[in-house]
N, C-alpha and C positions, 0 to 999 in steps of 0.2 A: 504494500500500500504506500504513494506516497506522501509527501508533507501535506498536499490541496487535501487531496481526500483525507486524510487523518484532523487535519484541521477541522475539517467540515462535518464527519463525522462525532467528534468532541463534541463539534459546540450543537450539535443535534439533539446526542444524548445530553449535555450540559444543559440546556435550555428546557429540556422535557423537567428532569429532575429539580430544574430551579422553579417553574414554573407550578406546578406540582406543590412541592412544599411551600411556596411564595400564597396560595389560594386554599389552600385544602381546609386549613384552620390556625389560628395563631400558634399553637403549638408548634406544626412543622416549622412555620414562618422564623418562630424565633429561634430552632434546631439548627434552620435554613444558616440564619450570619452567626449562631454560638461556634457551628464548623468553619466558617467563612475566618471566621476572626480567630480562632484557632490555628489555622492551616497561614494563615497570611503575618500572627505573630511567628509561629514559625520560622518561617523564611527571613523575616525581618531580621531578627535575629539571628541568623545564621547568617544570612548578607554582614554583618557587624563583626561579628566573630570571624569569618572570613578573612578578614584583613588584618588579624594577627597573623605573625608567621613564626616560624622555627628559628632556627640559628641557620640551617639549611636553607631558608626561602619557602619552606612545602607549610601552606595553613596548617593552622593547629584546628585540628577536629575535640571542641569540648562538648559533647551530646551532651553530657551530662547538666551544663550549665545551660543550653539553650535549650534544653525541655524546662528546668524549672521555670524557667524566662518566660515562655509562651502560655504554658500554665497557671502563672500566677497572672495573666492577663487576661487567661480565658476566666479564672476566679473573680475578676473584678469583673469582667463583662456579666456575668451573675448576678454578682453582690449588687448592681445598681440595678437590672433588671428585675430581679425578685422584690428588690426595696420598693419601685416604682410601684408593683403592683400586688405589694403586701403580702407575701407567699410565704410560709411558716419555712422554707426552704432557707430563705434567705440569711437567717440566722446559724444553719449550715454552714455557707459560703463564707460567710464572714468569718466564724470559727477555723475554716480551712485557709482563709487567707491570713488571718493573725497568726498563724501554726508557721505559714511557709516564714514570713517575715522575723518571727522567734527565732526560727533554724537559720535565716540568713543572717542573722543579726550576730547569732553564735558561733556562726563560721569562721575560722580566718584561711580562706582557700587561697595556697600558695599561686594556682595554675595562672600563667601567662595568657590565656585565651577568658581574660574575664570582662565584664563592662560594666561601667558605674550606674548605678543607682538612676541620673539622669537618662540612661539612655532608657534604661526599663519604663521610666517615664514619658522619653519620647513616644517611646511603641507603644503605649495605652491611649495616647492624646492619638496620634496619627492614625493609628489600624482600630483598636480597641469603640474608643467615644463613637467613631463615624458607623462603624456597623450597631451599635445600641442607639441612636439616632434611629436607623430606619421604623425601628418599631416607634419609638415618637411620634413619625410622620406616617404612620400605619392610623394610627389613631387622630390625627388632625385634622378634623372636618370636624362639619356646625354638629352632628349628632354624638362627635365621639366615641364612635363604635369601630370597630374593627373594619380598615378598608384599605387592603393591600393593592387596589388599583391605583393610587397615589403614587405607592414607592416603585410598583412599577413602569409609571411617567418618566419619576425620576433616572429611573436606567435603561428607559429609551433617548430618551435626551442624552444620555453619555453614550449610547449605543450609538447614536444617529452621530454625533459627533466625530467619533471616532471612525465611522464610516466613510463619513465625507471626506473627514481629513485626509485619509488614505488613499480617496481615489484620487481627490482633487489636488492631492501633495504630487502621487506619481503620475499623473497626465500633464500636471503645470508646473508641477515645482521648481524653481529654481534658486530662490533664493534660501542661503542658511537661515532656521532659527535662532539654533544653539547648535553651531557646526561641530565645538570641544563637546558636548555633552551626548548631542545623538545626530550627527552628518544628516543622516535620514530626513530629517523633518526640517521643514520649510516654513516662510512665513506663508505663502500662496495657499500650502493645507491648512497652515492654522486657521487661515481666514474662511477655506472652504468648510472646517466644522465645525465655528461659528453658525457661518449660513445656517449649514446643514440645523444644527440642533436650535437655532431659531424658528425655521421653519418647519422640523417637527414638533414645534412648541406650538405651533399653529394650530396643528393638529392636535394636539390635546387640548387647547383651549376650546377647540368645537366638542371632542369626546367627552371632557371632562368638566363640564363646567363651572363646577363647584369653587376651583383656585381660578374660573376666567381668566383675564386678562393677564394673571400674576405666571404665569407658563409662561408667555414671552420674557419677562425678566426673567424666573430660571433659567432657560435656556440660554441666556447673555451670558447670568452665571454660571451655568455649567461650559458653556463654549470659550470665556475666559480661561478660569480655574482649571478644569479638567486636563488640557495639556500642559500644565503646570504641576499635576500629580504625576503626569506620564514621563515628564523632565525630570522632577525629584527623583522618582524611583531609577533611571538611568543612573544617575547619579552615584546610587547605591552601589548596581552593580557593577558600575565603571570600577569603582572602587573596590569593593569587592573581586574583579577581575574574572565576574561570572555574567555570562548571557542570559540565562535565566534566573529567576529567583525560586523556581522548585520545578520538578516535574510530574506536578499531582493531574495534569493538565496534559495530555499530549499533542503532541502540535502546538500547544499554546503557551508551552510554559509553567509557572505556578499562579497562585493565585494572586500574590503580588501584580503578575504581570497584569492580569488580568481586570484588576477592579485600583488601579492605581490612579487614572481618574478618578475616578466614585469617591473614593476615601478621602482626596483632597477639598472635592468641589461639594460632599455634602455637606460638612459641618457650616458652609456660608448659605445655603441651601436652606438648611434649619434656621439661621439667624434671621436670612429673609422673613422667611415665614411666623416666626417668633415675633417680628416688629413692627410686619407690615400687614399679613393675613387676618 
């Protein structure tokens, strides 16, 4: 099989399964980004770690350190989730979260392949908060009831984006955006999924009319922002010195690669909507 068809295939299956747990009932829904933000703290972390290296040059492989990493992020994506919606669980999580940070606290781990406290921090703001967001904006409409047609606007909008970007980057592109960061991308595509996720902002402003008008700013925001995630995360792996950020994903990468828009452009997404809705 090769890359087209493997690609194509992924996001087949990928999209069934997303689509699926995204509608069936809030349960999968929130199963749906507790994996998400699981599999993408991950990688984050391992991108980070990655760029330790040996006395030889060869990464330092610390599993050990970047599972606690991802786990105690997937415990907070929890602990604020369950708290939101009062769940006798939640006092669980919280309990398992004061346990990890007891044990870190008592550690004094010699290993070379370790990272501070800030970064743990980074990766809950950047991967962590944006995927606990969606269920926010699951629930934000006049009745307050559970309505995953919303969050999935929102990532068609980064869908449509990224679409456009791509055709309208390789049919027109010529000019660098960030030629050090990713050669590839042009201002011509940036501006093509702009268009693009504007004007399928159009389109949800007729399907959806509930946030009317306010789809067109989204899509401003997500058509700004969104290649702006897609840049940071090159970023990562430039440094890192890896092409992909996992390969949970075939043909596509990890999930980093994958929802690296999304993570950046939803938390302003949410503020919109927070100030203006």
């Amino acid at each position: 099989m090769n890359n087209l068809a493997l690609r194509i295939l992924t996001a087949i299956v990928g999209l069934a399964i997303f689509g699926f747990m995204l509608f069936y009932r809030y349960e999968t829904f929130a199963i749906l980004f507790l994996v998400l933000n699981l599999f993408a703290l991950k990688e984050f972390y391992r991108l980070l770690i990655q760029r330790f290296k040996t006395e030889d040059g060869e990464p330092i492989q610390n599993i050990t350190a970047s599972t606690t990493y991802f786990l105690s992020g997937t415990l907070l994506y929890l602990l604020v989730l369950l708290s939101v919606f009062y769940s006798i669980w939640y006092l669980v999580a919280l309990g398992l979260l004061l346990v990890y940070f007891f044990i870190q606290h008592q550690k004094r781990s010699k290993e070379k392949a370790d990272i501070t406290l800030a970064h743990k921090v980074i990766g809950w703001i950047y991967i962590t908060w944006p995927f606990l967001i969606v269920s926010f904006i699951a629930f934000y409409n006049n009745n307050g009831l559970f309505q995953p047609i919303n969050v999935l606007g929102i990532f068609l909008l980064v869908w449509s984006n990224d679409v456009f970007a791509y055709f309208v980057g390789k049919r027109f592109g010529k000019t660098p955006l960030a030629s050090k960061i990713s050669p590839k991308k042009t201002v011509e595509g940036f501006m093509g999924g702009l268009v693009g996720s504007i004007v399928f902002a159009i389109v949800l402003m007729l399907a959806l009319p509930e946030w009317g008008k306010h789809w067109l700013v989204l899509g401003a925001i997500i058509g700004i922002v969104g290649p702006m995630g897609d840049l940071l995360e090159s970023v990562l792996k430039r440094k890192a010195g890896l092409k992909d950020s996992g390969r949970i994903l075939p043909g596509h990468g990890g999930v980093l690669d994958r929802f690296d828009a999304f993570l950046l452009a939803t938390p302003f997404v949410f503020l919109y909507l927070l100030w203006v809705v």
